[in-house]
N, C-alpha and C positions, 0 to 999 in steps of 0.2 A: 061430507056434502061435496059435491063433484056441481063443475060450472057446464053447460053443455060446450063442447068443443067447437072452434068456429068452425067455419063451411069451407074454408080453405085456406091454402098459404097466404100473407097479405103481402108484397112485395116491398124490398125496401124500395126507400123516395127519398125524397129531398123535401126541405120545408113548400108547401104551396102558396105560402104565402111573408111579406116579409114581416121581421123580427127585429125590437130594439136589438141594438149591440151589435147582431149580427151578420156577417158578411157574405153572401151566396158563396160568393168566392172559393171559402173554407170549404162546402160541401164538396163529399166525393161520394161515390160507392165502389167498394171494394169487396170483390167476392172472396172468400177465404174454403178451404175443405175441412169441413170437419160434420161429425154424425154422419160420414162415409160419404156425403155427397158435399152438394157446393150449396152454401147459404151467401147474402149479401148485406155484408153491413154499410150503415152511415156513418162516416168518418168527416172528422173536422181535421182537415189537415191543412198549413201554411202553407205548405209545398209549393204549391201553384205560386203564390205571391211571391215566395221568396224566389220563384226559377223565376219570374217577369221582374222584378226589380236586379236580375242578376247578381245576388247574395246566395252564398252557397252554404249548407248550414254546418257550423259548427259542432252540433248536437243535436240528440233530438228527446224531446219530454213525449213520453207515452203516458196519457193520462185516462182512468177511467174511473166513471161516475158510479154512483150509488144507486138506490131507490130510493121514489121515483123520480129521479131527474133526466138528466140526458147529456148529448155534450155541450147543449145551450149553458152550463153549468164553468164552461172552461174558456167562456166567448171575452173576456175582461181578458185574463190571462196570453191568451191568441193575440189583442189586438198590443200589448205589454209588448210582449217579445219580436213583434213585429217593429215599432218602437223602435225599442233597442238597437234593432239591427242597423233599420234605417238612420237613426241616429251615430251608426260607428263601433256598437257595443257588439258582443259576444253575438253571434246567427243562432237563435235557437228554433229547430221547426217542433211543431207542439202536431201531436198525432191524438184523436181523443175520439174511441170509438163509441156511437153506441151500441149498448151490451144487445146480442138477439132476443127479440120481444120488447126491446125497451128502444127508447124514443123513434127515428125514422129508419131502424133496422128491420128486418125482415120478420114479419109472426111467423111460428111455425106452428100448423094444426095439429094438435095431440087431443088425445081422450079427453081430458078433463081437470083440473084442478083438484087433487086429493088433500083430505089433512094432514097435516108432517105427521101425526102420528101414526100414520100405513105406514112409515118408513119407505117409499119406494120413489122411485124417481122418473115414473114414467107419464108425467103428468104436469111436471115445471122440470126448469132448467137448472142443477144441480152446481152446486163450486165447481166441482170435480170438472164437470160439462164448460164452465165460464174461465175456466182457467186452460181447458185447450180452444175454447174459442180463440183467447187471446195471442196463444201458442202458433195457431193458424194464421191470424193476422201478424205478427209478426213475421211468419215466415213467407208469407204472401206479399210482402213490403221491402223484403229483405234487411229487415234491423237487424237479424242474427249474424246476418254474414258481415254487416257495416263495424257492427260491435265486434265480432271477433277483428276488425281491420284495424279496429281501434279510433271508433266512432265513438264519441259517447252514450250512451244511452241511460238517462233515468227515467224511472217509474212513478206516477204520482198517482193517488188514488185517496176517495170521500166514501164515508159511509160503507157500505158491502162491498164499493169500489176499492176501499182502501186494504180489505181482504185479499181481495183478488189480485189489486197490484201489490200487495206486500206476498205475497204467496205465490205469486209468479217471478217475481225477483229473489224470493229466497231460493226456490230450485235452481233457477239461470243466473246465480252470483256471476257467475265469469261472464254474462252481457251485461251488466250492468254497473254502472260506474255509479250512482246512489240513489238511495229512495228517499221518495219524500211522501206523505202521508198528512191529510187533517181527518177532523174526527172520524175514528175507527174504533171497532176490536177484533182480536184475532183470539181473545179465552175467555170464557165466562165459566165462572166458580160454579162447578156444581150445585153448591151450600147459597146459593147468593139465587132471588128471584129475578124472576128478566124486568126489567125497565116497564113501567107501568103503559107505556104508548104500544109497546111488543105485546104485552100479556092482554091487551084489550084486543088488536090486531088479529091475534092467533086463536081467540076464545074462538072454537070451533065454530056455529055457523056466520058467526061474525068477520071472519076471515073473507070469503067472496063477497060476500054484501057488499064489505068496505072497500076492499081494494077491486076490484073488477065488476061488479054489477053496478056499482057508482064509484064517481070518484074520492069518496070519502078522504080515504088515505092520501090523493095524490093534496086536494085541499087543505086538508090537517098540515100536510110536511110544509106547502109554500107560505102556509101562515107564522113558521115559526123564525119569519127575518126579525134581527133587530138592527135596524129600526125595520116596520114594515114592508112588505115588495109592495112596488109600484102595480098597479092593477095590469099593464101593457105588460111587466116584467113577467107575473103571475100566469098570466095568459100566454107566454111564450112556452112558460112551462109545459102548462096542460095539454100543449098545443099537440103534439104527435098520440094525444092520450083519447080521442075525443067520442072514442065509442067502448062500451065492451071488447068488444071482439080486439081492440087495442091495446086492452088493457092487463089480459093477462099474465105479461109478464111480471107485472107489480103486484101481482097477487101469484107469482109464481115464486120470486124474490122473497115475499115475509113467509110463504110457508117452505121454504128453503133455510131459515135459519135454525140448525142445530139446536134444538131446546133439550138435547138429551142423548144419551148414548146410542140410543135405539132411531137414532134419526139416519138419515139416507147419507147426510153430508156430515157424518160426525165425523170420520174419520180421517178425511179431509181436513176439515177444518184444526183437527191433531198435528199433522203432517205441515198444515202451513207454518204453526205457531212453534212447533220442531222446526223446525227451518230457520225460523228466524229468529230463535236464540244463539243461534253460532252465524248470524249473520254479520259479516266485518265491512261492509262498506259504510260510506257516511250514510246519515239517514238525518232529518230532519222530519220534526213532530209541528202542529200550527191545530192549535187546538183554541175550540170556542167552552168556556165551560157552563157555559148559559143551552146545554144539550141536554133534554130528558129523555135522551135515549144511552149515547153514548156517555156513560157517568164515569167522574174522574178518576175509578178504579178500572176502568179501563185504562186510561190515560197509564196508570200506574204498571201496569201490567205492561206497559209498552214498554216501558223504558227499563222495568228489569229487563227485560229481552236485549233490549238498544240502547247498553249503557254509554254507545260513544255517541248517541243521538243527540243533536241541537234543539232546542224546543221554543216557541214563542207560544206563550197563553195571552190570548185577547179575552179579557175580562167579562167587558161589557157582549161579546161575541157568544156566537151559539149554535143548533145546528147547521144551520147555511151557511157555515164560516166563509165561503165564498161569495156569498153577495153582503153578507156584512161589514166585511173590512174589504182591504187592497192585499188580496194574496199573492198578486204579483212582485211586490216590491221583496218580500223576502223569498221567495220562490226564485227569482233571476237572479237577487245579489248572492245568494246561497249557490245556486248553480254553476254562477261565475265563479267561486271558491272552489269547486269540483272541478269545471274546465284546467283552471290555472294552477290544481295541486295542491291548495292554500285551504281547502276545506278542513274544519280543524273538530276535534270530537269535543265534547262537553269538559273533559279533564282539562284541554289543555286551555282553556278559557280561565282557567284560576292559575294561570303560568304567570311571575310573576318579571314584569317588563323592564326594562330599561330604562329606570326613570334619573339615574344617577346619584341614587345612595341607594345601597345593597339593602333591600329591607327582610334579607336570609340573613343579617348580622345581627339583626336586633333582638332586644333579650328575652326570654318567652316571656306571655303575661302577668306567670306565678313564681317572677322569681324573685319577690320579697318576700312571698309569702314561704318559700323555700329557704333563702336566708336570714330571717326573721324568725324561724318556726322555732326558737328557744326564747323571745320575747313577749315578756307581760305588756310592754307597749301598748297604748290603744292603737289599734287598727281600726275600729268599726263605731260608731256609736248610733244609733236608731231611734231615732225621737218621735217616727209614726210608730213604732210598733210597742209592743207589750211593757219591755223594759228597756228603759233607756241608759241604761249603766254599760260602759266601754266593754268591747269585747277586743281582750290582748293579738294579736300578732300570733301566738301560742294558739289560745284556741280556737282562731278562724284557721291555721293550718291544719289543725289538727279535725277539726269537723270536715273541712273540704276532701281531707282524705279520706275520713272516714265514709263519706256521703259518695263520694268516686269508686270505692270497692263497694258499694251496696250496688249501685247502679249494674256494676259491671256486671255481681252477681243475678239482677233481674235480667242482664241477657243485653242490656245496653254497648253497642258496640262503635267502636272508633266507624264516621261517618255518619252514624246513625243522626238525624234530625231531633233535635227535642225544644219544643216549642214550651217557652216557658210564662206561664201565666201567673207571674209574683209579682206585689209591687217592690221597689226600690227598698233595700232594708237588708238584715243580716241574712236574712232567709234567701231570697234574692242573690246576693254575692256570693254563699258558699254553694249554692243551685249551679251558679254561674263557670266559676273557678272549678267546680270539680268537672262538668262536663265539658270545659276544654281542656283539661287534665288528661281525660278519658279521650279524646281528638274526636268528641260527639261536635256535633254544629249546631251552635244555640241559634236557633229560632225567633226571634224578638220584633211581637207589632205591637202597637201601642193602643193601650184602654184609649186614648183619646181618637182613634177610628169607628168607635163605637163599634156594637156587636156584627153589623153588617158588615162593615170594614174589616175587621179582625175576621169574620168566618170566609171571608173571599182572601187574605192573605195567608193564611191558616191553610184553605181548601189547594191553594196556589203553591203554597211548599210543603206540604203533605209529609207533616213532620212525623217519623217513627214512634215517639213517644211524645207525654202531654206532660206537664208539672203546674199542679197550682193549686193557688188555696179553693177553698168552698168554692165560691164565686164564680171564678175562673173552671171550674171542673163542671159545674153548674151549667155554662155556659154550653163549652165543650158537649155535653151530654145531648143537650135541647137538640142545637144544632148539629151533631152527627160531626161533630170533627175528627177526622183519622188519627189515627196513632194511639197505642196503649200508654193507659192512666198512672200518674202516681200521685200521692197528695204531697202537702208539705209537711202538715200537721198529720198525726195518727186521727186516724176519723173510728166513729163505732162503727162496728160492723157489719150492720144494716144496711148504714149509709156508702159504706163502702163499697157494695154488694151494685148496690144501684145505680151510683159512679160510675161500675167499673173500673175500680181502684185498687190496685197489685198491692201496692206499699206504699210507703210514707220515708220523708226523708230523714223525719223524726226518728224513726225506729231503727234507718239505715245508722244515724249517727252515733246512735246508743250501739246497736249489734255490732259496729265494725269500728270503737274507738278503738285508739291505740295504732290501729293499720296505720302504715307507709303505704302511698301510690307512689310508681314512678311513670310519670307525664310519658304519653306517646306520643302526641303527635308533632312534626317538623313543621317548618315557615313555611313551606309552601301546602302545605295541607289548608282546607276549609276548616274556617272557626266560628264565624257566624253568618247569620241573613238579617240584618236588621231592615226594617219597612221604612218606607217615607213617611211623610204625614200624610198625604194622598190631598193636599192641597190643590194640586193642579191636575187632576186626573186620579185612577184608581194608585189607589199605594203600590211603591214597586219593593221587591225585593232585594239589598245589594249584599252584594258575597263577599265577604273580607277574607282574608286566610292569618293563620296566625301570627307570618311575619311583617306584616302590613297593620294590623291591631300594632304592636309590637312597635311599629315603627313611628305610629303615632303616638304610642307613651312616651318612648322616646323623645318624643320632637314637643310634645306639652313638658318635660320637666327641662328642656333643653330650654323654650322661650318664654317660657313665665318662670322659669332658675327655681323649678321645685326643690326642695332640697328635703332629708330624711328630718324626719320629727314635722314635715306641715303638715297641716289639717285641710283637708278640704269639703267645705259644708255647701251641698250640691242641690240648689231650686232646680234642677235641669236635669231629666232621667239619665239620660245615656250618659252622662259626667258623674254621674254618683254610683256608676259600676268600677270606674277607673283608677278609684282611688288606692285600690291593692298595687294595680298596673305601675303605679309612679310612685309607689312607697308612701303615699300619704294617708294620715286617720281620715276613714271618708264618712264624713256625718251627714245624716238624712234628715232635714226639717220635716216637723209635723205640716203636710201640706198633701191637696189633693194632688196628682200628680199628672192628671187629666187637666187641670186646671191651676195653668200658672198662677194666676189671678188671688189663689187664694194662700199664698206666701205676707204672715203678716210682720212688722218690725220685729213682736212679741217672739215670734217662732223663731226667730233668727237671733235674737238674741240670745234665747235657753240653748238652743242649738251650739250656737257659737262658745257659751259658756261650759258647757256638758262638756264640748267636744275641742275646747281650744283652739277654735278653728282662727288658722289666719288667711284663709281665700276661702272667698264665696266667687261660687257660680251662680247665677239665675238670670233668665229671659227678661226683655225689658219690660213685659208683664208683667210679673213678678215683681220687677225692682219696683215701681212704680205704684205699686200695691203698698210695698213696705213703706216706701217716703208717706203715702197717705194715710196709714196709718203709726206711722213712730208717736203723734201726741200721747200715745199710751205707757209709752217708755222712760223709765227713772233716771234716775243718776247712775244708777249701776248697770243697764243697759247699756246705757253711751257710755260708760266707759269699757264696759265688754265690746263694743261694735269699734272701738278706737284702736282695738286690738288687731283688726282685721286690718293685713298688707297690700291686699291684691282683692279686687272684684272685678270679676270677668262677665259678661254680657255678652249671649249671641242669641240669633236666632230672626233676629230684625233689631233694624236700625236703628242705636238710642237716641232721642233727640236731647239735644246741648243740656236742654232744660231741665232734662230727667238728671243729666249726668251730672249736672251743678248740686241739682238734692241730694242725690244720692252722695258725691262725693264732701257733704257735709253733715251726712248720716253718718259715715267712715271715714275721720279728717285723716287718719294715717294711710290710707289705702291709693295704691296703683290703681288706676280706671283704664282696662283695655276693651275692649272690644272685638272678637277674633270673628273674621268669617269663614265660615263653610260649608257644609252640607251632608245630610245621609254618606253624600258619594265617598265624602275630600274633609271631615271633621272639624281640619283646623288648614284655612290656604291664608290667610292675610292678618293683618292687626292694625290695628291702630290705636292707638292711647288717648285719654281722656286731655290731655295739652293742646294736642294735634286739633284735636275735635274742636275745642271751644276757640283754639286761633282761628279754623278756617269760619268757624259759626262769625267771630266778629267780622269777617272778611265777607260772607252772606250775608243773608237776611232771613233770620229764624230757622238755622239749621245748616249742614256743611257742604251748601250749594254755591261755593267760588267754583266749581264747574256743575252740568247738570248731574241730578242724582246725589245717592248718599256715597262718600268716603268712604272706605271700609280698609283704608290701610295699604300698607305693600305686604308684598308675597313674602313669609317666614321661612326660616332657615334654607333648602333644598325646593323648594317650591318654585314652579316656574307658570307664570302668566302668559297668555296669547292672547290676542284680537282676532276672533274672525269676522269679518267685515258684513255689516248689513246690505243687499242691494236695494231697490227698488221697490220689489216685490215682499221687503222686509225677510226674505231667505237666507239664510247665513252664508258665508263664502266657504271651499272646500281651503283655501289656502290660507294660514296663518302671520301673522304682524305681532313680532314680540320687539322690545327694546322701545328706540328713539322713535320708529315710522309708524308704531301703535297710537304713538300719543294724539291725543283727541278724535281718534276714529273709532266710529260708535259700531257695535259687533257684538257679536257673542262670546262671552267669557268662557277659554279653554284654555284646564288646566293640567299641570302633569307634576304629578307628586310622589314620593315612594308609601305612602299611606293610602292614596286615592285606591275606589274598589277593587276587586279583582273582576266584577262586570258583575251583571244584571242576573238575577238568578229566575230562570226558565222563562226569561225574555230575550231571546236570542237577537232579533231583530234590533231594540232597543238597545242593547249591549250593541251591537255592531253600528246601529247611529251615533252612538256617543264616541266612539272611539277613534279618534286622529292619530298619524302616526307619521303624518308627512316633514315633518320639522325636526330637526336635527336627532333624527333618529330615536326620540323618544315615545314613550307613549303617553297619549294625553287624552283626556276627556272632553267633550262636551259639555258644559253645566244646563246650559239652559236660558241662564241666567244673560241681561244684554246688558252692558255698559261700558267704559270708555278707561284707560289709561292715561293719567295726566304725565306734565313735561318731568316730573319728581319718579315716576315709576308706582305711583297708586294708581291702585282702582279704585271706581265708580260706580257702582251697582244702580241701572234706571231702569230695572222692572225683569220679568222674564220674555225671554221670545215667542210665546205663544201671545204676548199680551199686546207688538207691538201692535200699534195701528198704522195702514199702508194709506197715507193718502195719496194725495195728487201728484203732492210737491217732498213727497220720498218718505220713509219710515218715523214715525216718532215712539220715542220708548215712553212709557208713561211715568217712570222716575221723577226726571226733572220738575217737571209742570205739578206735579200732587207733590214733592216737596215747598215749594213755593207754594200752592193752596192751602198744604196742611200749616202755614207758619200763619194764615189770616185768625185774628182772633174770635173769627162767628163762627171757622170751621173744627170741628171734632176731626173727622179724617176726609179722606178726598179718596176715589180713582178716577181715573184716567180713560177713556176707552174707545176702540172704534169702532162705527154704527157704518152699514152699510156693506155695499159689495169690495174687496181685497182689491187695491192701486184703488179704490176711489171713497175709502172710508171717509166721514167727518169725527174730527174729535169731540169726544161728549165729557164732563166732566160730573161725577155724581158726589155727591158732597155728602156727609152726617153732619149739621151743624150741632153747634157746642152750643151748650145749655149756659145760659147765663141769669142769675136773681134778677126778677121784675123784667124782663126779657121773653117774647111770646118766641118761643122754634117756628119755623115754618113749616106747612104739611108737605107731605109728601109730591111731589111730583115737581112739574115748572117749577123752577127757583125764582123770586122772588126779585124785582128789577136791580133792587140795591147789591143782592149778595148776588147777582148773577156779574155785574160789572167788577165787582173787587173780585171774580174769580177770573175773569178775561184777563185782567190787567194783570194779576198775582202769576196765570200761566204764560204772559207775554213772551218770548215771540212765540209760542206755538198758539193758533188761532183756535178758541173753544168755538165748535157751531152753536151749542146747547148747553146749558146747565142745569141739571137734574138733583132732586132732595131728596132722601130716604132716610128712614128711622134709623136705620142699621146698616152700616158697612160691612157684608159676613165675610168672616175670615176663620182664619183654621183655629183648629180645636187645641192644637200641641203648643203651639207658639203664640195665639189668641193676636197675631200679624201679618202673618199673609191673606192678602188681601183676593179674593175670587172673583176675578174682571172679567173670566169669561161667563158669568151667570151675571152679574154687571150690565156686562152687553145686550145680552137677551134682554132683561127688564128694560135697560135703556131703548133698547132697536121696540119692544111694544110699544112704551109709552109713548116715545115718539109716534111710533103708526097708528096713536086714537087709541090704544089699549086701555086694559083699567089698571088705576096705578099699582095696587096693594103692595106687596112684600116682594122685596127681589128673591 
């Protein structure tokens, strides 16, 4: 089907009217020569701006847009670098043409619109054609000759844009100093169907209907913001779009996409993707994966090509990745990396830093299980699983090896991703232990993200291979999770069929006993990606490598004085892998692992008795759970649990009260307390003495400064202050020692264990990263609190939670520890309602349930408990006291506390809303 051709050339223009965002200013028209004569494009160029404020540029970003957009697409980005400049920063002029036939560029009259499957190209505007368009306008501009002077020049490109600017800079490597790219693709699998928005698009006469006889398509694309376009934004869009005879470039553009060999631009589109496999400059990836066109096997295909490529995935982001998030911000800090030389590829982001102990010294993870490997010794004992009888030293060596030569033999390789879906248990650790044997990178998100959580971190590190039981393969399957199957268990073969299930590591353990591995990989290699809780935000991925694991064994057997023959019997996933790590038997209590909560005195005793445990780990969930239940436990219990030396608590803050039960649950027992995090494991300690002195020094909990204690920094560990301003922003400059003390800030730490950075969050890895301070490298936690005159920390909430009032930042710490110590309150947040510098603080409360005592409902609190919460948060001034059923907090630690969904409820209620459930 053929569209009739319009009645003439339509000439390029300039918008006729104005546009959020954007700036007349930027417009130009620029004739260029190509198709042997002269056409005229619209160009967004700073140029102008930058010659009237007399800033001369440093570089220049050549950026071009997709279908159907335009370069209204690049107007945020323009007024960014403008910005910059004018603020002192790097001069970037940003050049962003629109493509011919597309937005205020010139139409060209041709015959008609044909279906890609004529294969011809005399009918829309071909790659081939859009890639010397651009060819043209560079040389019309003079970037060729700038860049050969030694100008900078990068390429950035969206959508079919990001084709043409990766396929233009892969021929012109020597102009270009690096590309940058959001969602694109440059190969689609033969074997693989196109994206269900392309295959509805291209359905023969549905193709002009949609894209040019109306504007279907242009409709469909600007609906896909999240959050939604503003209707004014939408309409900027459409804006150059607004007849037929406008429109057929965007119906010249979908029947231009390759769906086949026999296509006009297929061969092209060979030659780009050729190109830019042996492409060596930097290249930076900014991907939304919330895209139903560009799917994240593209994404995949990218970075085999662009293995020195930096990537940031926005989660919640999608195809508009540019009006959904701020692409400016890693787009300039990025480019300023390429300006100044400092641009760094993906490998070297796992280099490990200067933090002042060598964490390339530390001993690999398997090397008890190496020196051990002639020991009946318990090493293991598993009280969720099938049987709970000790598994020697001897044969967890000996199945890890065995289980490490199966793997290798299904094709499993040093690098390779393997996402592992076992719970905690024997299966679990020789899973574990053999794939960094192998120098594969375990993969590890947590059941307690639930399936959504887990398929968005899953989809996020696009692991090579899957391991799990039923359940977890189960899961895998539904949801289309990448990477080939193996089970852990032999399954029948039906079931296997339908899995997609290669092997079993049962079968590997049997077929290859006996084998010797010998371990590949070194300390600076990648070892794993374990997830956060996604408590404040989606779960991130952090990258450990193996001398950094390694370094943290080290420094747990260093400060709790592990010593050979302890046990350690682990309520806490990620501590119930380590026990190989630090030479001790690691016993697993019967207990859900999604849910601290349900660790009972019972479990921990059989546990403790099975496995002669003398340190228990478990969350103050967990602990708290046992104290409530021990009435069930005999004499022979407590004498088993008197056995236990050490009980360790992390994960949130234990209050005095817990730790007095607890420590008369376990009269023999050390009470510590370590803090840290996904990022930093183990940064501080504090002991159960410390605690209950500063508790009598408070009032219901260890607030003799605001916030919880949480100890001084352990062995090699080094603490910062970065200062809060005004604005509640953190400062770029650091306060460590004596001038820290009582300055409230963001906790920044630097450790030889802390991550090796953010995995395919480029961005975020470069926000956390400090490095201005005595030449080490440190992190950002996140986390805000203060350093007393002793050299502790103070944990009073994280930075996203401060509230900015009038009269300066308040962390929400302090004040809900003092609320949570009143005896009508269960828990407390903190929080602030309103516009940033002019928040009110609102306090929302769970009250505590008391015999013959009525709760109060939900909403306005109640005159009495509103006054004991004023006074309890004194001096910080409450405007508001708020009641809710439920305080929600996270699923892993059943503690942290979600103050920005908090907020919302609170800012409704306030505003006359309806109370219901936050």
């Amino acid at each position: 089907m053929r569209i009739p051709a319009a009645p003439a050339t339509l000439p390029a223009e300039t918008s006729p009217v104005p546009l959020p965002g954007w700036d007349p200013a930027w417009s130009r028209l620029v004739p260029i020569q190509t198709d042997g004569g002269t056409r005229t494009l619209h160009v967004l160029d700073t140029a102008a701006v930058l010659d009237a404020a007399g800033l001369e540029p440093d570089g220049t970003i050549l950026a071009v847009h997709g279908n159907p957009t335009w370069s209204y697409l690049w107007r945020s980005l323009a007024r960014a670098t403008l910005d910059l400049a004018r603020a002192g920063g790097p001069v970037w002029r940003l050049l962003a043409p629109d493509q011919l036939d597309m937005g205020f560029s010139e139409r060209i009259a041709h015959p008609g619109l044909p279906h890609p499957a004529q294969a011809d190209d005399d009918g829309y505007r071909t790659l081939g054609g859009r890639l010397t368009d651009l060819d043209a306008l560079v040389s019309a501009l003079g970037l060729d000759t700038a860049a050969r002077a030694g100008h900078p020049l990068l390429t950035l490109g969206h959508d079919w844009g990001g084709v043409i600017s990766l396929g233009w800079a892969g021929r012109n490597e020597d102009l270009v100093a690096g590309s940058i790219t959001l969602n694109t693709a440059v190969h689609h699998p033969a074997s693989a169907p196109l994206p269900a928005p392309l295959r509805a698009a291209l359905a023969g006469p549905l193709l002009p209907g949609s894209t040019v006889l109306t504007d279907a398509f242009l409709r469909v694309t600007t609906a896909l913001g999240h959050p939604r376009l503003s209707p004014g934004i939408r309409a900027a869009y459409h804006a150059p779009y607004g007849s037929a005879a406008r429109r057929g470039g965007i119906g010249g553009f979908v029947a231009d996409i390759p769906v086949g060999p026999q296509h006009a631009s297929h061969p092209e589109l060979l030659r780009v993707s050729s190109a830019l496999s042996g492409f060596g400059k930097p290249a930076l990836l900014l991907w939304g994966p919330r895209d139903p066109v560009f799917l994240d096997g593209y994404l995949a295909d990218l970075l085999e090509r662009l293995p020195q490529a930096d990537l940031h995935r926005y989660e919640t982001a999608g195809h508009l990745l540019a009006e959904d998030v701020q692409i400016a911000e890693p787009i300039l800090a990025w480019a300023g990396q390429v300006l100044d030389g400092t641009a760094r590829d993906r490998a070297a982001a796992t280099a490990v830093g200067p933090t002042g102990w060598d964490a390339e010294a530390s001993s690999p993870l398997w090397s008890f299980l190496d020196q051990w490997r002639d020991s009946a010794a318990p090493a293991l004992v598993d009280m969720a699983g099938d049987d709970p009888a000790p598994v020697g030293w001897d044969r967890l060596a000996a199945v890890v090896d065995a289980v490490a030569t199966g793997l290798v033999a299904q094709g499993v390789r040093p690098g390779d991703r393997i996402s592992l879906m076992v719970t905690p248990g024997r299966d679990l650790t020789a899973a574990l232990y053999a794939a960094l044997k192998i120098g594969a990178v375990v993969v590890v998100a947590d059941a307690g993200l639930g399936v959504a959580g887990m398929t968005r971190a899953v989809r996020a590190a696009r692991p090579d291979w899957v391991i799990g039981r039923l359940p977890g393969l189960s899961v895998a399957r539904t949801q289309g999770w990448p990477g080939r199957r193996l089970s852990v268990e032999t399954l029948p073969a039906p079931l296997a069929r339908v899995l997609g299930v290669q092997d079993s590591l049962y079968r590997m353990a049997l077929a290859h006993d006996g084998a010797s591995f010998t371990p590949v990989p070194g300390p600076s290699d990648p070892a794993a990606i374990l997830y956060t809780s996604g408590s404040t935000g989606p779960a991130k991925g952090v990258l450990y490598t193996h001398g950094r694991l390694g370094a943290l064994a080290g420094l747990l057997q260093e400060v709790f004085e592990v010593r050979p023959g302890s046990s350690l019997l682990a309520g806490f996933a990620p501590f119930a892998l380590l026990g190989p790590a630090i030479g001790a038997t690691s016993v697993t209590p019967d207990m859900s692992v999604t849910r601290p909560a349900t660790l009972t005195a019972a479990a921990v005793a059989d546990a403790a008795r099975t496995g002669r445990a003398t340190i228990l780990f478990a969350s103050p969930a967990a602990l708290r759970n046992v104290v409530e239940t021990a009435a069930a436990l005999g004499p022979e219990d407590h004498a088993v649990l008197a056995g236990i030396e050490l009980v360790l608590s992390a994960g949130a803050p234990v209050h005095p009260q817990l730790m007095r039960q607890v420590s008369a649950l376990f009269p023999a027992a050390q009470f510590h307390s370590p803090y840290g995090m996904t990022e930093a494991l183990l940064l501080a300690d504090i002991d159960g003495r410390t605690v209950l002195e500063l508790d009598e020094r408070g009032s219901g909990g260890p607030v003799a400064d605001d916030g919880v204690c949480v100890g001084g920094p352990v062995g090699p560990v080094r603490i910062a202050i970065a200062p809060l301003g005004a604005d509640g922003a953190a400062a770029d400059a650091l306060l460590e020692g004596p001038e820290a003390a009582g300055v409230l800030g963001e906790v920044v730490v630097s450790a030889p264990h802390q991550k090796a950075g953010y995995d395919r969050l480029w961005l975020t890895d470069e926000r956390s990263k400090q490095d201005t301070l005595h030449g080490r490298q440190w992190h950002r936690t996140q986390d805000v609190g203060h350093l007393d005159a002793a050299g502790r920390l103070w944990i009073e909430g994280r930075l996203q939670h401060v509230a900015t009032t009038p009269d300066g930042p308040v962390a929400p710490g302090g004040p809900e520890a003092r609320i949570d110590a009143l005896p009508t309150v269960s828990r407390s947040a903190v929080v602030g309602v309103g516009p940033r510098g002019t928040q009110a603080v609102v306090a929302v409360v769970e009250p505590a349930a008391h015999p013959g005592t009525r709760t109060p409902r939900p909403g306005l609190a109640p005159t009495e408990l509103t006054a004991q919460v004023r006074r309890a948060a004194a001096p910080v001034p409450v405007a508001a006291v708020l009641v809710t059923d439920r305080v929600p907090v996270d699923i892993r630690h059943n503690s942290k506390i979600d103050r920005t969904r908090l907020a919302r409820w609170a800012d409704g209620v306030l505003s006359g809303g309806s109370v219901g459930a936050p």
